[in-house]
C-alpha positions in Angstrom: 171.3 71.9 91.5 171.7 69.1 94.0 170.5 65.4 93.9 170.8 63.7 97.2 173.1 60.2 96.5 171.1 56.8 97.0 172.4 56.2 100.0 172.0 59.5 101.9 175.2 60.4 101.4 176.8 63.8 100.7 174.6 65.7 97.9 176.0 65.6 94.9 176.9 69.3 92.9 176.1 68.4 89.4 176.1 72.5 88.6 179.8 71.5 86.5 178.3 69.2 83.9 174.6 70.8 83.7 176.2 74.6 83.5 178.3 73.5 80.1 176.3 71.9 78.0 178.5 71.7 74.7 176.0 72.7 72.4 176.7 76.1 73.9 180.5 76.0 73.7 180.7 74.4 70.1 178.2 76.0 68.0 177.5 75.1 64.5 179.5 72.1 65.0 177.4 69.1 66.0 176.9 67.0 63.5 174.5 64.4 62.8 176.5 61.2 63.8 178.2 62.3 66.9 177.3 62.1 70.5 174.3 63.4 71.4 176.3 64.8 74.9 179.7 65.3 73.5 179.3 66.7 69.7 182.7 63.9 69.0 182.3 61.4 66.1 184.1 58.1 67.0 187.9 58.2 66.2 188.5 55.2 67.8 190.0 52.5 65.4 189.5 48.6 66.0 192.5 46.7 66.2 192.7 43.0 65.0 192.7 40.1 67.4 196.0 40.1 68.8 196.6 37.7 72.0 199.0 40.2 73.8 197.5 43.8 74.6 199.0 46.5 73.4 199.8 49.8 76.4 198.2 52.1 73.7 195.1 49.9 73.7 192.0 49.1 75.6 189.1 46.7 75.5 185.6 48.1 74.2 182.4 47.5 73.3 181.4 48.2 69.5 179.3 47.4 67.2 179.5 46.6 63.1 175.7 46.6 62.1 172.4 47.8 64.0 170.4 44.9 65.3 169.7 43.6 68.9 172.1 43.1 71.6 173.8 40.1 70.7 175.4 42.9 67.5 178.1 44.2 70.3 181.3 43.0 70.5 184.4 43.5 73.0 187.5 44.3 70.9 190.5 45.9 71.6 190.7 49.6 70.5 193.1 52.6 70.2 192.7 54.2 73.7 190.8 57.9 73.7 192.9 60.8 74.4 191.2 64.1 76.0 191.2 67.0 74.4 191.2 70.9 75.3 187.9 71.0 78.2 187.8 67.1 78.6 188.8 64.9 80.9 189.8 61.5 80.6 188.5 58.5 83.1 190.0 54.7 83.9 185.8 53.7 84.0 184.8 51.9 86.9 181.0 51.7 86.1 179.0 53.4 83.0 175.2 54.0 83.0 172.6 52.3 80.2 170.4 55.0 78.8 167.4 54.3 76.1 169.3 56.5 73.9 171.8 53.8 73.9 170.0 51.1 73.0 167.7 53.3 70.6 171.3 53.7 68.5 172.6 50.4 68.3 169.3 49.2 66.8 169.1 51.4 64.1 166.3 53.7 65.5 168.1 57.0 65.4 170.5 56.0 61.7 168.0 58.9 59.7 168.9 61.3 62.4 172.6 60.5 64.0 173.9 58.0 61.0 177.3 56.1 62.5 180.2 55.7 60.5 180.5 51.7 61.9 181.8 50.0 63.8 181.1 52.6 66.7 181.0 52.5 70.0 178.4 52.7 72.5 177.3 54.8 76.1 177.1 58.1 77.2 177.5 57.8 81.1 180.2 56.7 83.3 181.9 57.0 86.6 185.4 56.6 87.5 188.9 57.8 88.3 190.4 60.8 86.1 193.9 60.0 84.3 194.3 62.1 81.9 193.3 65.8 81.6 193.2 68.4 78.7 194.0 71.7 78.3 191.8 74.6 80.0 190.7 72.0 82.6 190.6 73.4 86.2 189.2 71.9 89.4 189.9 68.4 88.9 192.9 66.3 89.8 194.3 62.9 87.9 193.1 60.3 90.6 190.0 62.5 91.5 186.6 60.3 91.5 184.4 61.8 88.9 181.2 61.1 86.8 180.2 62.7 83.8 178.9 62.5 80.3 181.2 61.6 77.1 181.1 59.5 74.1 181.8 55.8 73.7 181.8 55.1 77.4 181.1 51.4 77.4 184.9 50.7 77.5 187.9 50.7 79.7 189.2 54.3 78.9 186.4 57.6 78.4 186.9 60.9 77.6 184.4 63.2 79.4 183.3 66.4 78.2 180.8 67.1 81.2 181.3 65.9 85.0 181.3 66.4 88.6 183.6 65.2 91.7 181.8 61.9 93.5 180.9 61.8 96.9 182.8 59.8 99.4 178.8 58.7 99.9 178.0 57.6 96.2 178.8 54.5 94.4 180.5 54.6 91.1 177.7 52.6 89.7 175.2 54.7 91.4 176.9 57.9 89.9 177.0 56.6 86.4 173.3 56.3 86.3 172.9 60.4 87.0 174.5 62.1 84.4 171.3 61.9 81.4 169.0 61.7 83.8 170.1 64.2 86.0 171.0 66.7 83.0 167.3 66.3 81.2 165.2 66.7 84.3 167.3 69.8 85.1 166.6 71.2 82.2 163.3 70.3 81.9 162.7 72.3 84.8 164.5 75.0 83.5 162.2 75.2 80.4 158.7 74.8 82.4 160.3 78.2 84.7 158.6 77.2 87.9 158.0 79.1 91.6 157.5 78.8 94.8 154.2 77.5 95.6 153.3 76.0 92.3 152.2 72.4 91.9 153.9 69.5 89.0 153.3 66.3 87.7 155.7 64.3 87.0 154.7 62.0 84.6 156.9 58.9 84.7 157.9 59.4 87.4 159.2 55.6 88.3 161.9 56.6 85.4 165.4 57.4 86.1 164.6 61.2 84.7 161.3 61.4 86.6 162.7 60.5 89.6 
């Protein structure tokens, strides 16, 4: 459960996020419209235009209809706070996944509706501020990168993550987490041995690599 960082750094442990996978610790309670990686629905609320920020706010990107790219926005919004398990990061890079995209356009509304305006991202990399209760292992000012909800913003709250090498870039790290999590997994599922021979079809892709 290593992936060797981009720059041959130290190998990076992502055992933390892909061994707690919260469709396992929260049961029964994913529901259509939240995050695909975190099961949260956005509870962040948009603040009117206001030309001095507020210490309980941060800037974000959100979005009021589906359409193309030119729907998001940058708006100031209630800063996340994290819960029991989660972690909370300043971000210092976040990583662009189809899903995200997939979202914002209206693809997924039959399956994951969005109360709107929501936010967008999954991915993200920086250094932990805030941490909830049960957490263990991880330090505020610890580099980390992770999974969460709405990460395309200054403040995320992470439900899944590891520690980052000295050897890693944040923006290198914030591209692992999906990627990382569904090839894992996919290998899981296929069961393979020693010996045996796979194709990885796709394999130019973030997951295939």
């Amino acid at each position: 459960n290593t992936v060797r960082a981009l720059t041959e750094g130290d190998p990076v442990d992502t055992k933390p996020f892909l061994d707690r996978p919260v469709e396992h610790r929260h049961p029964g309670r994913l529901r259509p419209w939240q995050s695909v990686a975190t099961g949260r629905a956005s509870t962040q609320r948009r603040r009117p235009p206001s030309q001095t920020k507020r210490a309980d706010a941060m800037k974000a990107t959100q979005f009021k209809e589906y359409g193309e790219p030119d729907v998001l926005e940058l708006v100031e919004v209630d800063e996340p706070h994290a819960g029991p398990g989660e972690i909370r990061i300043a971000v210092r890079a976040v990583g662009v996944n189809s899903i995200d995209w997939k979202v914002r356009a209206g693809h997924m509304r039959e399956m994951m509706p969005l109360p709107l305006p929501a936010g967008s991202g999954l991915d993200a990399a920086g250094l932990v501020d805030e941490i909830g209760d049960g957490v263990e292992g991880v330090a505020v000012g610890d580099a980390v990168f992770g999974t969460g909800a709405n990460t395309y913003a200054e403040h995320a709250v992470l439900a899944d993550w590891a520690g980052k090498p000295d050897g890693l870039s944040f923006a290198e790290a914030a591209g692992y987490p999906v990627a990382v999590a569904t090839a894992q997994r996919i290998l899981d599922v296929v069961g393979l041995e020693a010996g045996q021979t796979v194709l990885i079809s796709g394999a130019a892709g973030g997951v295939g690599s």
